[in-house]
C-alpha positions in Angstrom: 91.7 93.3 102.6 93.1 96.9 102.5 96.3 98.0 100.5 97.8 101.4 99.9 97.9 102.7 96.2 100.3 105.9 96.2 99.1 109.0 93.7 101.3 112.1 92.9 107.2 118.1 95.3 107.6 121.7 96.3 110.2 123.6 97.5 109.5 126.9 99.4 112.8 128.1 101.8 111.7 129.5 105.0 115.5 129.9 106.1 115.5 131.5 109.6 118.2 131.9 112.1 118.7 130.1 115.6 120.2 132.4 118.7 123.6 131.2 119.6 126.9 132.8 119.4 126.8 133.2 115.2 124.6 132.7 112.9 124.6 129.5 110.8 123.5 129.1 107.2 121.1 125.7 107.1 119.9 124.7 103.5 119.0 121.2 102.4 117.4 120.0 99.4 115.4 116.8 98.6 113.8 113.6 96.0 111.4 111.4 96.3 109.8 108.5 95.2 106.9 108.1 95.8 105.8 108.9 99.3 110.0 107.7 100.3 111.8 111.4 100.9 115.4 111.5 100.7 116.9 114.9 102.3 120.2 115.9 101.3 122.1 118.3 103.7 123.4 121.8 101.9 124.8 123.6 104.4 127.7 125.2 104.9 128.4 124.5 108.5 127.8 122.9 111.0 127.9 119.3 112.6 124.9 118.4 114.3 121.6 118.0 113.1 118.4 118.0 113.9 115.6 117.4 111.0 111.6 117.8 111.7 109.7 115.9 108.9 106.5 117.6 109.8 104.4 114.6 110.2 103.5 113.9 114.0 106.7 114.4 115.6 108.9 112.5 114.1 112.8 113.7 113.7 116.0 112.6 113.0 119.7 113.4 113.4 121.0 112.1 110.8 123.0 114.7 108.3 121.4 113.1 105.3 117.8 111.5 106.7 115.6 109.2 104.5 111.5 109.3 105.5 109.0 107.4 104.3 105.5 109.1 105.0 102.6 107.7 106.4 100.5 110.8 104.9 100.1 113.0 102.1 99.6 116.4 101.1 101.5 119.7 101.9 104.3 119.2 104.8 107.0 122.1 106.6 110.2 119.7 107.0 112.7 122.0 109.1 116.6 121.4 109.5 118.6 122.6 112.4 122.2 123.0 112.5 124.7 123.6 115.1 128.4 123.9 115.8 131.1 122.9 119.0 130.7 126.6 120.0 127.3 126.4 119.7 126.3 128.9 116.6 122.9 127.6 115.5 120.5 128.1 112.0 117.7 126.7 110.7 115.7 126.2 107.4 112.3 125.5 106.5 111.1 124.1 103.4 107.5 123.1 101.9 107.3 119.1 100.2 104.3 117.7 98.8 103.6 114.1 99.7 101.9 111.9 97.7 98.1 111.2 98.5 97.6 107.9 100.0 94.3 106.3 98.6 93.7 103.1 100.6 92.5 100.1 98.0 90.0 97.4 99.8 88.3 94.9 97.2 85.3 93.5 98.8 83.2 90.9 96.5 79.7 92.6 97.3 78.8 94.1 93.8 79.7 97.6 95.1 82.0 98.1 91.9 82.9 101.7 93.7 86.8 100.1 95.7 87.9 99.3 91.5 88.3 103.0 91.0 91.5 103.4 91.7 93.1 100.0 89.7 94.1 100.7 86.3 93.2 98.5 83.2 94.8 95.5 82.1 93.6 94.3 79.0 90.7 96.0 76.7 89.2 94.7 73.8 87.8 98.0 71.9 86.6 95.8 68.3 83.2 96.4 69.0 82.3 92.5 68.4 83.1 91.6 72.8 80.5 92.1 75.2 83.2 91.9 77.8 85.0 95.7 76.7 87.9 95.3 80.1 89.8 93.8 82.9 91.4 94.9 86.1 93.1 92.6 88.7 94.0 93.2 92.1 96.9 90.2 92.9 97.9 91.5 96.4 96.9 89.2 99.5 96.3 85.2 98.8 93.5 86.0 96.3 93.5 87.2 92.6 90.8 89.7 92.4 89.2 90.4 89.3 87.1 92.6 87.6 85.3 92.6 84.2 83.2 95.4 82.4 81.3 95.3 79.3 77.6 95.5 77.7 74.6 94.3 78.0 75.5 91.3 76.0 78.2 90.0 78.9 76.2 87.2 80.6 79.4 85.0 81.3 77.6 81.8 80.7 80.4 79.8 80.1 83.5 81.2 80.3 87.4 79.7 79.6 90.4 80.9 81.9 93.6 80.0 80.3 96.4 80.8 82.4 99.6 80.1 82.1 101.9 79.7 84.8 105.4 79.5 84.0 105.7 82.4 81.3 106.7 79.5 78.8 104.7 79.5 75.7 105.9 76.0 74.2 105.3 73.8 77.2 101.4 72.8 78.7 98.2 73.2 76.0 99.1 73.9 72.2 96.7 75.6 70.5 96.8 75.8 66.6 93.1 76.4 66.8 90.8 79.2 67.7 93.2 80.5 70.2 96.9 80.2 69.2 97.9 82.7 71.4 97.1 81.5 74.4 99.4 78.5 73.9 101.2 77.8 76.8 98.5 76.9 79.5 98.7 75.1 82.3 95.5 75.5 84.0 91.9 76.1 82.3 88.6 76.9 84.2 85.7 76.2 82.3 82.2 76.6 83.2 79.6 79.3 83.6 81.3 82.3 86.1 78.0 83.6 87.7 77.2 80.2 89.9 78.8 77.0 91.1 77.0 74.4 89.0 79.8 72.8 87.2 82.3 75.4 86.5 85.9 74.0 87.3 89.4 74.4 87.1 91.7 71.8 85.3 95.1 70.9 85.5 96.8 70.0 81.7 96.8 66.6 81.4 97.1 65.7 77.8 100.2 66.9 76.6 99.9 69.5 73.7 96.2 68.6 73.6 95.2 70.2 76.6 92.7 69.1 79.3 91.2 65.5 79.9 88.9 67.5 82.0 89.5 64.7 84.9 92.4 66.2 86.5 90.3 69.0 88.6 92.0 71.0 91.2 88.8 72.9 91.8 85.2 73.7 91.1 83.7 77.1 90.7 82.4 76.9 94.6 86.0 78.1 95.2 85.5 81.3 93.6 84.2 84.3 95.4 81.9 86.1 92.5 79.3 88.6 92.5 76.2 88.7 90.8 76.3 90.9 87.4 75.5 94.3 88.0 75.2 98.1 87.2 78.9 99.3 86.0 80.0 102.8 87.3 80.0 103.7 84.2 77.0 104.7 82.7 75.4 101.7 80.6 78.1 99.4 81.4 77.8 95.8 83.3 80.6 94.6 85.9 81.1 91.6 88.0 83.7 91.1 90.1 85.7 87.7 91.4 88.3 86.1 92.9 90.5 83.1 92.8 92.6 81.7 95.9 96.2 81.7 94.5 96.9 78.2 97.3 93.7 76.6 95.2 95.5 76.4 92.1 99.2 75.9 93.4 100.2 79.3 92.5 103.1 79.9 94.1 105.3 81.9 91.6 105.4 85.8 90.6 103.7 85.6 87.2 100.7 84.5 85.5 100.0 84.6 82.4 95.9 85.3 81.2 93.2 84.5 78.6 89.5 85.0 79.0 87.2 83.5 76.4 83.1 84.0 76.9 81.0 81.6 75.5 77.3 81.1 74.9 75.3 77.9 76.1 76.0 77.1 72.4 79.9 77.5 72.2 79.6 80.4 70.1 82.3 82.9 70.9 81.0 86.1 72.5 84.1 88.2 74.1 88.0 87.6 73.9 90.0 89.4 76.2 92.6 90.4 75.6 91.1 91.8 72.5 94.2 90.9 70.4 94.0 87.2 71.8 97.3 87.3 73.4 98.1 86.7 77.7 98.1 89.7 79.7 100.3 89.2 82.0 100.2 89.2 86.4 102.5 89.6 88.4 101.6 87.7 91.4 
Protein backbone atom coordinates (compact mmCIF):
# COMPACT_ATOMS: atom_id res chain seq x y z
CA UNK A 1 0.00 0.00 0.00
CA UNK A 2 1.61 3.30 -1.26
CA UNK A 3 1.09 6.82 0.38
CA UNK A 4 2.62 10.17 -0.38
CA UNK A 5 4.91 11.75 2.39
CA UNK A 6 5.51 15.54 1.31
CA UNK A 7 9.35 17.02 2.14
CA UNK A 8 10.43 20.75 1.76
CA UNK A 9 9.81 28.45 -2.41
CA UNK A 10 11.60 30.69 -4.81
CA UNK A 11 10.80 33.62 -6.45
CA UNK A 12 12.80 34.66 -9.56
CA UNK A 13 10.65 37.42 -11.99
CA UNK A 14 11.06 36.76 -15.51
CA UNK A 15 8.53 39.72 -16.32
CA UNK A 16 8.37 39.98 -20.25
CA UNK A 17 5.97 41.79 -22.42
CA UNK A 18 3.09 40.31 -24.76
CA UNK A 19 2.56 42.25 -28.44
CA UNK A 20 -0.76 44.00 -28.36
CA UNK A 21 -1.63 47.55 -28.58
CA UNK A 22 0.24 48.57 -24.95
CA UNK A 23 2.16 46.99 -22.92
CA UNK A 24 0.79 45.56 -19.70
CA UNK A 25 2.57 45.16 -16.34
CA UNK A 26 1.80 41.35 -15.08
CA UNK A 27 3.31 40.52 -11.44
CA UNK A 28 1.82 37.91 -9.02
CA UNK A 29 3.10 36.61 -6.03
CA UNK A 30 2.55 33.27 -4.10
CA UNK A 31 2.39 30.68 -0.59
CA UNK A 32 2.24 27.46 -0.16
CA UNK A 33 1.68 24.63 1.91
CA UNK A 34 3.08 22.02 1.26
CA UNK A 35 2.98 20.96 -2.25
CA UNK A 36 -0.92 23.26 -2.35
CA UNK A 37 0.28 26.75 -4.24
CA UNK A 38 -1.84 29.63 -3.75
CA UNK A 39 -1.14 32.55 -6.56
CA UNK A 40 -2.10 35.95 -5.74
CA UNK A 41 -2.62 38.33 -8.80
CA UNK A 42 -0.39 41.78 -8.51
CA UNK A 43 -0.96 43.44 -11.35
CA UNK A 44 -1.90 46.56 -12.19
CA UNK A 45 -4.16 45.95 -15.14
CA UNK A 46 -5.78 44.01 -16.75
CA UNK A 47 -8.92 41.60 -16.71
CA UNK A 48 -8.28 38.36 -18.14
CA UNK A 49 -6.01 35.82 -17.12
CA UNK A 50 -4.28 33.21 -18.18
CA UNK A 51 -1.85 31.33 -15.60
CA UNK A 52 0.64 28.31 -16.71
CA UNK A 53 1.66 26.26 -13.54
CA UNK A 54 4.48 24.60 -15.38
CA UNK A 55 3.59 21.10 -14.64
CA UNK A 56 2.28 19.22 -17.83
CA UNK A 57 -0.06 21.67 -19.27
CA UNK A 58 -2.14 22.49 -16.90
CA UNK A 59 -3.64 26.34 -16.74
CA UNK A 60 -6.16 28.28 -15.32
CA UNK A 61 -8.04 31.55 -15.74
CA UNK A 62 -8.77 32.33 -12.69
CA UNK A 63 -7.28 35.89 -11.36
CA UNK A 64 -6.24 34.31 -8.07
CA UNK A 65 -5.57 30.26 -9.02
CA UNK A 66 -4.97 27.66 -6.22
CA UNK A 67 -2.72 24.36 -7.55
CA UNK A 68 -2.00 21.52 -5.87
CA UNK A 69 1.10 19.73 -7.56
CA UNK A 70 1.50 16.36 -8.55
CA UNK A 71 5.47 16.88 -8.63
CA UNK A 72 8.33 18.50 -7.04
CA UNK A 73 11.27 20.29 -7.62
CA UNK A 74 12.01 23.63 -9.50
CA UNK A 75 8.81 24.89 -11.69
CA UNK A 76 8.42 28.33 -14.31
CA UNK A 77 4.60 29.32 -13.33
CA UNK A 78 3.79 32.20 -15.97
CA UNK A 79 0.80 34.74 -15.80
CA UNK A 80 -0.70 36.44 -18.77
CA UNK A 81 -2.79 39.44 -18.70
CA UNK A 82 -4.95 41.14 -21.07
CA UNK A 83 -7.32 44.07 -21.48
CA UNK A 84 -10.84 44.92 -23.71
CA UNK A 85 -8.45 46.61 -26.25
CA UNK A 86 -6.39 43.88 -26.18
CA UNK A 87 -2.92 45.31 -24.46
CA UNK A 88 -1.24 42.13 -23.23
CA UNK A 89 1.99 41.27 -20.55
CA UNK A 90 3.26 38.49 -19.03
CA UNK A 91 5.48 37.37 -16.02
CA UNK A 92 7.39 34.54 -15.19
CA UNK A 93 8.43 33.38 -11.89
CA UNK A 94 10.55 30.31 -10.47
CA UNK A 95 8.62 28.07 -7.29
CA UNK A 96 10.03 25.22 -5.68
CA UNK A 97 7.69 22.30 -5.04
CA UNK A 98 8.02 20.06 -2.47
CA UNK A 99 9.65 16.57 -3.23
CA UNK A 100 7.22 13.89 -3.23
CA UNK A 101 8.73 10.66 -1.55
CA UNK A 102 6.18 7.87 -2.10
CA UNK A 103 5.89 5.68 1.42
CA UNK A 104 4.95 1.78 0.68
CA UNK A 105 5.30 -0.49 3.96
CA UNK A 106 5.62 -4.05 2.83
CA UNK A 107 6.06 -6.73 5.77
CA UNK A 108 9.08 -8.62 4.05
CA UNK A 109 12.04 -7.66 6.52
CA UNK A 110 13.33 -5.11 3.98
CA UNK A 111 13.41 -2.34 6.83
CA UNK A 112 14.59 0.14 3.78
CA UNK A 113 10.33 1.72 3.02
CA UNK A 114 10.67 2.99 7.16
CA UNK A 115 13.07 5.55 6.12
CA UNK A 116 11.15 8.17 5.64
CA UNK A 117 8.58 7.75 8.97
CA UNK A 118 9.65 9.68 11.88
CA UNK A 119 9.87 8.28 15.56
CA UNK A 120 7.22 7.90 17.91
CA UNK A 121 8.39 6.92 21.06
CA UNK A 122 12.22 6.13 22.20
CA UNK A 123 13.34 4.80 25.23
CA UNK A 124 17.23 6.13 25.45
CA UNK A 125 17.77 4.60 29.55
CA UNK A 126 20.10 2.16 28.36
CA UNK A 127 18.23 -0.71 30.42
CA UNK A 128 15.53 -1.56 26.86
CA UNK A 129 16.51 -3.74 24.33
CA UNK A 130 13.76 -2.35 22.28
CA UNK A 131 15.62 1.58 21.84
CA UNK A 132 12.24 2.87 19.18
CA UNK A 133 8.97 2.84 17.41
CA UNK A 134 7.51 4.07 14.22
CA UNK A 135 3.90 3.53 13.04
CA UNK A 136 2.45 3.84 9.74
CA UNK A 137 -1.75 4.18 10.54
CA UNK A 138 -2.74 5.01 6.95
CA UNK A 139 -4.89 2.17 4.96
CA UNK A 140 -6.96 -0.58 7.21
CA UNK A 141 -3.72 -1.64 8.89
CA UNK A 142 -1.57 -0.22 11.78
CA UNK A 143 1.96 -0.72 10.70
CA UNK A 144 4.67 -0.95 13.03
CA UNK A 145 8.09 -0.91 13.44
CA UNK A 146 10.48 -1.61 16.37
CA UNK A 147 14.36 -1.20 16.63
CA UNK A 148 16.69 -2.09 19.37
CA UNK A 149 19.75 -4.48 20.38
CA UNK A 150 20.71 -7.55 20.37
CA UNK A 151 18.83 -8.26 23.44
CA UNK A 152 15.21 -7.51 21.63
CA UNK A 153 13.92 -11.12 21.12
CA UNK A 154 10.14 -10.12 21.71
CA UNK A 155 9.31 -13.30 23.43
CA UNK A 156 6.42 -12.25 24.97
CA UNK A 157 5.33 -9.12 24.50
CA UNK A 158 2.13 -6.86 26.09
CA UNK A 159 0.20 -4.27 23.83
CA UNK A 160 -1.80 -1.95 25.95
CA UNK A 161 -3.84 0.20 23.96
CA UNK A 162 -6.26 2.36 24.83
CA UNK A 163 -8.97 3.37 22.75
CA UNK A 164 -10.98 6.12 23.83
CA UNK A 165 -8.24 8.61 25.13
CA UNK A 166 -9.87 8.08 28.65
CA UNK A 167 -7.48 7.23 31.29
CA UNK A 168 -9.98 6.35 34.18
CA UNK A 169 -12.26 3.95 32.34
CA UNK A 170 -11.04 0.09 31.04
CA UNK A 171 -7.76 -1.69 33.02
CA UNK A 172 -6.45 0.25 36.27
CA UNK A 173 -3.12 -0.23 36.90
CA UNK A 174 -1.53 0.75 40.37
CA UNK A 175 1.10 -1.76 39.60
CA UNK A 176 4.16 -2.00 37.40
CA UNK A 177 2.54 0.13 34.78
CA UNK A 178 0.39 2.92 36.19
CA UNK A 179 0.65 4.82 33.19
CA UNK A 180 -0.86 2.83 30.92
CA UNK A 181 -4.13 2.91 32.86
CA UNK A 182 -6.82 3.25 30.65
CA UNK A 183 -6.69 0.09 28.36
CA UNK A 184 -9.15 -1.39 26.62
CA UNK A 185 -7.50 -4.00 24.60
CA UNK A 186 -4.15 -6.01 25.61
CA UNK A 187 -2.21 -8.49 23.21
CA UNK A 188 -0.21 -10.74 25.05
CA UNK A 189 2.00 -13.40 23.74
CA UNK A 190 5.32 -13.88 21.98
CA UNK A 191 5.35 -11.25 18.65
CA UNK A 192 7.68 -13.30 16.37
CA UNK A 193 5.03 -16.44 15.74
CA UNK A 194 1.40 -17.45 16.09
CA UNK A 195 1.56 -19.93 18.93
CA UNK A 196 -0.68 -18.35 21.47
CA UNK A 197 -0.17 -14.70 21.28
CA UNK A 198 -3.71 -13.02 21.41
CA UNK A 199 -5.56 -9.93 21.73
CA UNK A 200 -8.06 -9.40 24.68
CA UNK A 201 -10.94 -7.39 25.15
CA UNK A 202 -11.16 -5.87 29.12
CA UNK A 203 -13.35 -7.84 30.79
CA UNK A 204 -12.81 -7.40 34.49
CA UNK A 205 -13.51 -4.00 35.29
CA UNK A 206 -10.46 -2.11 36.87
CA UNK A 207 -8.70 -5.49 37.01
CA UNK A 208 -8.04 -5.89 33.49
CA UNK A 209 -8.35 -9.05 31.31
CA UNK A 210 -10.03 -12.53 32.13
CA UNK A 211 -7.97 -13.52 29.20
CA UNK A 212 -11.38 -15.34 27.83
CA UNK A 213 -12.83 -12.49 25.96
CA UNK A 214 -10.31 -12.87 22.77
CA UNK A 215 -11.02 -10.84 19.66
CA UNK A 216 -7.96 -12.28 18.11
CA UNK A 217 -4.92 -14.44 18.06
CA UNK A 218 -1.54 -13.50 16.85
CA UNK A 219 -2.20 -15.42 13.30
CA UNK A 220 -3.93 -12.03 12.61
CA UNK A 221 -0.81 -10.14 12.66
CA UNK A 222 1.33 -9.73 9.66
CA UNK A 223 5.09 -9.84 11.31
CA UNK A 224 8.39 -10.33 10.00
CA UNK A 225 11.10 -12.35 11.23
CA UNK A 226 13.78 -10.16 13.40
CA UNK A 227 16.39 -8.93 11.33
CA UNK A 228 19.43 -6.70 10.48
CA UNK A 229 18.41 -2.82 11.35
CA UNK A 230 19.60 -0.12 8.80
CA UNK A 231 21.42 1.00 11.26
CA UNK A 232 24.47 -0.38 11.93
CA UNK A 233 24.24 -3.00 14.98
CA UNK A 234 20.70 -2.42 15.46
CA UNK A 235 17.72 -5.20 15.14
CA UNK A 236 14.17 -4.34 13.64
CA UNK A 237 11.03 -6.21 13.04
CA UNK A 238 8.26 -4.91 11.49
CA UNK A 239 4.19 -5.75 11.94
CA UNK A 240 0.92 -4.96 11.53
CA UNK A 241 -2.51 -5.04 13.01
CA UNK A 242 -5.93 -4.93 10.98
CA UNK A 243 -7.66 -1.89 12.60
CA UNK A 244 -11.55 -4.00 11.58
CA UNK A 245 -9.77 -6.94 13.89
CA UNK A 246 -9.92 -5.08 16.94
CA UNK A 247 -13.10 -2.85 16.29
CA UNK A 248 -11.08 0.20 15.82
CA UNK A 249 -13.10 2.47 14.33
CA UNK A 250 -12.17 5.89 15.92
CA UNK A 251 -9.21 8.56 15.17
CA UNK A 252 -7.01 7.81 18.21
CA UNK A 253 -5.18 5.12 19.94
CA UNK A 254 -3.53 5.31 22.66
CA UNK A 255 -0.03 2.81 23.11
CA UNK A 256 2.11 0.76 25.55
CA UNK A 257 4.66 -1.85 24.65
CA UNK A 258 6.06 -3.99 27.35
CA UNK A 259 8.77 -6.93 26.43
CA UNK A 260 9.02 -9.79 28.50
CA UNK A 261 11.19 -12.77 28.91
CA UNK A 262 9.89 -16.51 28.96
CA UNK A 263 10.30 -15.68 32.68
CA UNK A 264 8.16 -12.38 33.12
CA UNK A 265 11.09 -10.48 33.71
CA UNK A 266 10.76 -7.05 32.22
CA UNK A 267 13.18 -6.38 29.29
CA UNK A 268 12.05 -3.11 27.21
CA UNK A 269 9.27 -0.44 28.08
CA UNK A 270 8.38 1.70 25.40
CA UNK A 271 7.65 4.47 25.76
CA UNK A 272 10.70 4.86 27.80
CA UNK A 273 8.94 7.07 30.39
CA UNK A 274 5.98 4.44 30.67
CA UNK A 275 3.41 6.70 29.41
CA UNK A 276 0.91 6.05 25.87
CA UNK A 277 2.14 7.50 22.82
CA UNK A 278 -0.48 8.35 21.10
CA UNK A 279 -2.05 7.41 17.08
CA UNK A 280 -3.96 9.01 15.35
CA UNK A 281 -5.79 6.55 13.33
Amino acid sequence: MAFFLLIGCSNDDDPGTVTGGKELEADFTFTNDGSTFEFTNQSGSGNTYRWDFGDLGFISEEENPVHTYPIGGELLVSLTISDENGNEGYVTKTITAPEIIIIDIEIDGDFDDWEHVGVIAENNTGDSAIQLMKVWTQGEKISFYLEGNADMLLEICQIYMNTDADATSGFLDDGDFPDFSGAELLFEGPLVNDSWGEFFAQDLGESGWSFNNSVGDASTLDISAIGDAVREGAKAVEFTIDKSTLGLTGDYLGLGFVELTEGYSTVSIIPGDGSYVIIDL
